[in-house]
matplotlib code that plots the C-alpha trace (Angstrom):
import matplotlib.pyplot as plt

x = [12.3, 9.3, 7.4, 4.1, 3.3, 5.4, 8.4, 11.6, 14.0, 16.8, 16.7, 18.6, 18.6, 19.5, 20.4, 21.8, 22.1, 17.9, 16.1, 12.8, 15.1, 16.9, 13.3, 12.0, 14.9, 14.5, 11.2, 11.7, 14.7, 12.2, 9.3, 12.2, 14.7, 18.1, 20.4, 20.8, 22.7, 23.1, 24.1, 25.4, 28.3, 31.1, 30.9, 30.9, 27.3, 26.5, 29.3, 27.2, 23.9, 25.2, 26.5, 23.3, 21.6, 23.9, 23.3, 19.6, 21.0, 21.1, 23.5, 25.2, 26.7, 27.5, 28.6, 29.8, 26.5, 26.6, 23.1, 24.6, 26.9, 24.7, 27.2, 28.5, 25.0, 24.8, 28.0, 27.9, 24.3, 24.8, 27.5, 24.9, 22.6, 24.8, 25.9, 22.3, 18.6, 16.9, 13.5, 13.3, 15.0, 14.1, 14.8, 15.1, 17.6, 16.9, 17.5, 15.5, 17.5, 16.8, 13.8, 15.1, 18.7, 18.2, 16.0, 19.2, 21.6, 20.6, 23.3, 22.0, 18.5, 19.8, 21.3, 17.8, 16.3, 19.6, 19.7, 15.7, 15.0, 17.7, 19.7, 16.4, 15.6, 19.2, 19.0, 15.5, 15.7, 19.0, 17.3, 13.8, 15.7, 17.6, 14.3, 12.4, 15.5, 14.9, 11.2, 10.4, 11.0, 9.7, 10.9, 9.5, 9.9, 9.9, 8.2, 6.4, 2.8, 5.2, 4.6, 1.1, 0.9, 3.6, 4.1, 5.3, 7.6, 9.0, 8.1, 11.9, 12.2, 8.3, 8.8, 11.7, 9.4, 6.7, 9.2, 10.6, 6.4, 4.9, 8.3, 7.3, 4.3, 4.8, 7.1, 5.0, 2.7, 5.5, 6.4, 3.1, 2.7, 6.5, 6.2, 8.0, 5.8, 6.8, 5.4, 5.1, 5.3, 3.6, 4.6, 3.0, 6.0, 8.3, 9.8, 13.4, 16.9, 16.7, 13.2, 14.4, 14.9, 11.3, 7.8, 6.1, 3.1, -0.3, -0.6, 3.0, 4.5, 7.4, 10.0, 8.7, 5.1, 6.2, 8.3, 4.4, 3.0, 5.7, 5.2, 1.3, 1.6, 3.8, 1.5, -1.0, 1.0, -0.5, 0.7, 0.3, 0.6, -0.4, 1.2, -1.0, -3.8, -6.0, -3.8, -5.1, -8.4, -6.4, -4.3, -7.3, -9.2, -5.7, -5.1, -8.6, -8.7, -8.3, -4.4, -6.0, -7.2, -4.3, -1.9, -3.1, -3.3, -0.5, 1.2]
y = [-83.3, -81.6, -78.8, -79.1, -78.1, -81.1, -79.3, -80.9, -79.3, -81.7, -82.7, -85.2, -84.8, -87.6, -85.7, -82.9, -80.7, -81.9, -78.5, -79.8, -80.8, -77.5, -75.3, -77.5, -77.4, -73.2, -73.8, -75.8, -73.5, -70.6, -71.9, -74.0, -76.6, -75.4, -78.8, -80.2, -83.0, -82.7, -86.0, -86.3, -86.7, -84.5, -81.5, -77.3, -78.0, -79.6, -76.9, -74.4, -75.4, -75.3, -72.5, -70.9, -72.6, -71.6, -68.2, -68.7, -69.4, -73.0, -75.5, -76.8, -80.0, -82.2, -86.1, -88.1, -90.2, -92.2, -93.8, -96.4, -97.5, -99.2, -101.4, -97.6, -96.3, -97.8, -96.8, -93.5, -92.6, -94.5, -92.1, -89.2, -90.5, -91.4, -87.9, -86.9, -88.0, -86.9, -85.7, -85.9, -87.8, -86.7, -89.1, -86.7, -88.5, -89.6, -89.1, -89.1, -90.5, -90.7, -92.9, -93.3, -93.5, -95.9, -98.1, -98.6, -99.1, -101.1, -100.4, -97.2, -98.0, -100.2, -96.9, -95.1, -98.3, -98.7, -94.8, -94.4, -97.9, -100.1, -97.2, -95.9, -99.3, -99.4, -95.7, -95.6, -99.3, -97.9, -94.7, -96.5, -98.6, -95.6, -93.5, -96.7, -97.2, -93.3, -93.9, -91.0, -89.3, -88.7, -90.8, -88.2, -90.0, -88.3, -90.3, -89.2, -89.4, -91.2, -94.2, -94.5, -95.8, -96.8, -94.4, -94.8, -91.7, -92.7, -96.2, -96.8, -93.9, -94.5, -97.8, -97.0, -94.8, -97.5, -99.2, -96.6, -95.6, -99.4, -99.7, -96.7, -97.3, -100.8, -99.4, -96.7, -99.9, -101.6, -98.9, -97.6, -97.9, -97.6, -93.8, -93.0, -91.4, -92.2, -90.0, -90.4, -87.6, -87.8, -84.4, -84.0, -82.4, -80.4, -77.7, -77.4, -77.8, -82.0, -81.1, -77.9, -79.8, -81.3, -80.5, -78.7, -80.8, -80.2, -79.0, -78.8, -77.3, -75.9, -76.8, -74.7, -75.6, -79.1, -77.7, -76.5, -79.4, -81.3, -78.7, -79.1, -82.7, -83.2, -81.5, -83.4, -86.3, -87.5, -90.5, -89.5, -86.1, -85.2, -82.2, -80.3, -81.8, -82.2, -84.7, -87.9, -87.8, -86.9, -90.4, -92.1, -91.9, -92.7, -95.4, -97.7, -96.4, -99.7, -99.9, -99.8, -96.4, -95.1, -95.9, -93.3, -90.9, -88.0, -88.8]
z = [-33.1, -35.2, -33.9, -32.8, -37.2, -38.2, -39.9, -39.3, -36.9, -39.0, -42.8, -44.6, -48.2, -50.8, -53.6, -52.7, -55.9, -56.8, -57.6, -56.0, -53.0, -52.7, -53.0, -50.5, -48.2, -48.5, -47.8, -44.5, -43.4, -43.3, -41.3, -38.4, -39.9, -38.3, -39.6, -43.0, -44.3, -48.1, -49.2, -53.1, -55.4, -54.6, -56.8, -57.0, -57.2, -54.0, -52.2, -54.3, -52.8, -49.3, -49.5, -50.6, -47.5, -45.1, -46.0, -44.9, -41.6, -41.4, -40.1, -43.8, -44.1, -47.0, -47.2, -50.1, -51.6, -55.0, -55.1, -57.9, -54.7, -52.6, -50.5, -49.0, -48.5, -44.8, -43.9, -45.4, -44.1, -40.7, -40.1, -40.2, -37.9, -35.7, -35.3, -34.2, -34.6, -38.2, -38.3, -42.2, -44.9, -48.9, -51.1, -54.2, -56.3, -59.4, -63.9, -66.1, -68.8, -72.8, -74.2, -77.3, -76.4, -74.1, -76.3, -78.2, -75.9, -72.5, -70.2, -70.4, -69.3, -66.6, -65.2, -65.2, -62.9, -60.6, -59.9, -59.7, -58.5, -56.5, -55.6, -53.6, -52.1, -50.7, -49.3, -48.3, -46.5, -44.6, -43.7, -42.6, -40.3, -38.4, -38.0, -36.9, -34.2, -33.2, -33.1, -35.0, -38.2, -41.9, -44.8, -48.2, -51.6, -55.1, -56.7, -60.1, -61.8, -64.8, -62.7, -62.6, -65.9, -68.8, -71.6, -75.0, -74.6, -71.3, -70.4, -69.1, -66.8, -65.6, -65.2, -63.1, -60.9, -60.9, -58.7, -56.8, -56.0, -55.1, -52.8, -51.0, -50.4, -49.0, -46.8, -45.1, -44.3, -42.9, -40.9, -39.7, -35.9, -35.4, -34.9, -38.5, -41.5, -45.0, -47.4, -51.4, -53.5, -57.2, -59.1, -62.6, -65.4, -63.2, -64.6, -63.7, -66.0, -66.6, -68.0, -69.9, -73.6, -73.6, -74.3, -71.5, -70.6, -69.6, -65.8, -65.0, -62.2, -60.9, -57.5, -55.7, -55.8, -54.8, -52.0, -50.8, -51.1, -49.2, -46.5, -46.2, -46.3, -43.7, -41.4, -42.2, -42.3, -45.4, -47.1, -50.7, -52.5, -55.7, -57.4, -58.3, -56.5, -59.6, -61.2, -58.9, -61.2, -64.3, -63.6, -62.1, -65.5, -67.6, -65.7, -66.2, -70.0, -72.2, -73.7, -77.5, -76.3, -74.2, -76.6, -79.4, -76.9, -77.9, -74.5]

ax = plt.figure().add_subplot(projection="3d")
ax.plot(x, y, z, "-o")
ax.set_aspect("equal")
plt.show()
């Protein structure tokens, strides 16, 4: 169960080797999460990660998750929750693929929306269902401020996030009263190693501000946060600005 602050006693994490994920996951170990399920695709990486966690004191486990798998993802993430009740599940998988390359060649832009898109509609429907059948529990989405409006630089990849955010956000409706709290995340540029090759963007930020933000919002139990805070007017005002206009913007 949470403590009476709303950190997680036990954390699930899709996407085990995600740097947001692992700052965050430091960041809950330290204030009172004691079990975590790091779920990804078998690698040095994810051993690597645990590893790191366990030495922070906390109870390190890893499980085979391919998020373009969907037909395992019950059986694969009902086998965790039936080893004991979750109080948090971050869905913090995700690529973020190559605009141009994937302009030429669609199969690779199908691979951006079935890892960003159906691959969290499988995961996050399968882990919604378990919380709602403990009656408690926090579903947290990465989602991404690339949603809120498409981009000629990354239209594939936002639109991919577009998804991944209006899914989330229905299902925190459909969920609310059930006793589980889904929560949408909207970072601005993150800086970590996928983002390392571009441009760094006006009012980016970095893992571990995120992992903050995650913290504060789940004691308030807010639905939506904006990282940093500043950027819900900065998208507010993109988003109503006519297309004519917004599409000379050097975006």
């Amino acid at each position: 169960m949470k403590d009476a602050f709303g950190i997680p006693q036990s954390l699930l994490v899709l996407g085990g080797t995600s740097e947001i994920a692992l700052a965050t996951t430091r960041r809950l170990i330290a204030r009172r999460t004691r079990t975590v399920w790091l779920a990804g695709r078998p690698s040095p990486a994810l051993e690597q990660t645990a590893e790191s966690l366990r030495a922070l004191g906390a109870d390190v486990r890893t499980v085979a998750f391919d998020a373009l798998d969907p037909e395992s993802h019950e059986g694969v993430l009902g086998k965790v929750f039936a080893e004991s009740d979750i109080d948090m599940v971050l869905l913090a998988f995700g690529i973020l693929g190559d605009q141009a390359r994937d302009e030429r060649e669609p199969v690779s832009a199908v691979r951006v929306a079935q890892t960003n898109y159906t691959g969290a509609v499988s995961a996050g429907l399968v882990c919604a269902s378990a919380l709602q059948s403990q009656g408690h529990g926090s579903l947290v989405v990465l989602s991404s401020v690339a949603g809120e409006r498409a981009r000629r630089s990354n239209f594939i990849y936002g639109s991919s996030k577009a998804g991944l955010d209006t899914f989330a956000q229905g299902l925190g409706d459909a969920l609310h009263g059930t006793g589980v709290h889904v929560m949408v995340v909207r970072p601005g540029f993150v800086r970590t190693s996928m983002t390392a090759h571009l441009e760094e963007a006006p009012m980016s930020t970095t893992p571990e501000a995120v992992a903050t933000a995650i913290e504060l919002g789940l004691r308030r139990r807010s639905e939506t946060v904006w990282v940093p805070g500043p950027l819900r007017m900065v998208m507010t005002a993109l988003r109503h600005l006519p297309r004519s206009v917004f599409r000379r913007l050097p975006i």
